[in-house]
Steps between C-alpha positions, in 0.01 A plus 500: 500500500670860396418700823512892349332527859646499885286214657603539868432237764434571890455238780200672594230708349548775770838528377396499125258756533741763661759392264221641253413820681895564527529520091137687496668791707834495335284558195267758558764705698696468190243622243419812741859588546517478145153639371343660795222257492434087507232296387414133677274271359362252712343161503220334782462162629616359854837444377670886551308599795785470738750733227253746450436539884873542562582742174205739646753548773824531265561948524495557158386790331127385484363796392719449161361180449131375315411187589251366247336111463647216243184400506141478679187302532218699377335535863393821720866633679298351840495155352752295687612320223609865357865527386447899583339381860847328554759736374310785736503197801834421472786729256287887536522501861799590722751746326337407144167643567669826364539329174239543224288238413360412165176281461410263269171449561190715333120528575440334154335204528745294281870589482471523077378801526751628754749402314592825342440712751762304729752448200508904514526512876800244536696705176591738762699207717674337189832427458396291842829527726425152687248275477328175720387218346404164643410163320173266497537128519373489144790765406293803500661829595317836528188375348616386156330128627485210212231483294352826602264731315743793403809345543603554146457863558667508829850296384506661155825672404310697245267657717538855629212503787714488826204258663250285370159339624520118595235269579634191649138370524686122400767472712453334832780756692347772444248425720126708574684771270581449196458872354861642585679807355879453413753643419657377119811352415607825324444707801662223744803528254569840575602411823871580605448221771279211596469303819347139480419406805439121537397246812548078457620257317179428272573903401839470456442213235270668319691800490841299373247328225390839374864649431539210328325647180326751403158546564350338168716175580401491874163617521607633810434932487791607749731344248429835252614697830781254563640557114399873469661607858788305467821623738240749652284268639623381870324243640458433892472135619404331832365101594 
C-alpha cells in the first residue's frame, strides 16, 4: 500500500485524540499567524467528542477562527442527533465559544433546495485550513455513503457546488436520517490539512482496504479522500 498519508497509532484513544487536537492547533495558529484568520471544518459522531472538548480549551485566537459543519443530518439544531447540537456541546464552549460558527442546516424542508444557499455561505471559509473527518463501517466519510441518492454529485471532480444534498434513504448506517448535507470532494480538497480520526480494529481494516484503491475499485467513499488528500491527510488511531 503507497501511504501519501501519516497513519499514526496510539495505545489508547485518549492519547490519539489529543495527538489530533495537538496538529489542529499547530494548524490554525499557523494559518492566523500567516493570514490573520483560520477556518476548521468539522465532523460529528461519538468518535471526536473527547478532542473537541479538550481543543475548546487550547488559547488560540478563537475569534480568528469559523468553525463550520462537514456535514449534518437534516434535523432542527435541538435534535440530539444534530451534528450542530454537538459541535455547540462539545468544541464552541470554553475558549472557542469566541469563534464563529457556520451552520449547515436551513428551514427548508429538504436540503436540495438549501443547497445553494449553503454552497454561498461556506465560499467564504474555503481554502479550509484543517479539516475532521471520521469513517463509517461501510467506508463512508462526511456523508458521501454507498449507494446514496446524490452521491455522484457530491464525489464529482467536475462539480463546482461546494456541498451537495444526499439522501441515504438505502443505507442501513445512516440510520432515522438519511437526508444529510455534505460537504463535496472538491471542497474537502481544498483543505491544507485533514485529521482522520479512527477507533478499533474492524475500522482500521476497513480503512487499510480503502487506500488500497481508489474509490471506483473499492466501493469504499473515504478512499476518494484517502487518494485526493494524500500527504495532507493525518490519520489518528486507537484499539
Amino acid at each position: 500500500m503507497d501511504r501519501a498519508f501519516s497513519f499514526l497509532e496510539f495505545d489508547a484513544r485518549e492519547a490519539a485524540s489529543h495527538a489530533m487536537v495537538e496538529k489542529l492547533s499547530d494548524m490554525l495558529t499557523g494559518a492566523i499567524e500567516a493570514k490573520g484568520k483560520a477556518s476548521l471544518m468539522v465532523s460529528g459522531g461519538s468518535t471526536p467528542g473527547l478532542a473537541y472538548e479538550a481543543l475548546s480549551r487550547r488559547e488560540l485566537d478563537w475569534a480568528s477562527i469559523m468553525v463550520g459543519l462537514v456535514d449534518e443530518r437534516w434535523v432542527d439544531p435541538s435534535d440530539p442527533a444534530s451534528n450542530e447540537r454537538l459541535i455547540r456541546k462539545t468544541l464552541l464552549q470554553n475558549q472557542a465559544s469566541a469563534a464563529t460558527f457556520l451552520p449547515m442546516k436551513t428551514d427548508d424542508p429538504v436540503p436540495s433546495i438549501a443547497v445553494d444557499e449553503i454552497s454561498a455561505s461556506y465560499t467564504a471559509a474555503l481554502d479550509f485550513d484543517a479539516i475532521t473527518l471520521g469513517m463509517g463501517p461501510d467506508g463512508h466519510t462526511a456523508s458521501w455513503f454507498p449507494g446514496a441518492k446524490g452521491l455522484s454529485e457530491a464525489m464529482s471532480p467536475a462539480g463546482r457546488q461546494i456541498v451537495a444534498a444526499i439522501n441515504a434513504d438505502e443505507a442501513e448506517v445512516a440510520g432515522d436520517h438519511p437526508l444529510r448535507m455534505t460537504l463535496t470532494a472538491n471542497a474537502i480538497n481544498t483543505a491544507s490539512v485533514a485529521c482522520l480520526l479512527l477507533f478499533g480494529e474492524d475500522k482500521r481494516r476497513v480503512f487499510e482496504a480503502a487506500a488500497e484503491g481508489s474509490f471506483g475499485e473499492t466501493g469504499l467513499p473515504v478512499s476518494q479522500a484517502i487518494a485526493d488528500l494524500e500527504s495532507r491527510l493525518h490519520v489518528y488511531w486507537g484499539p
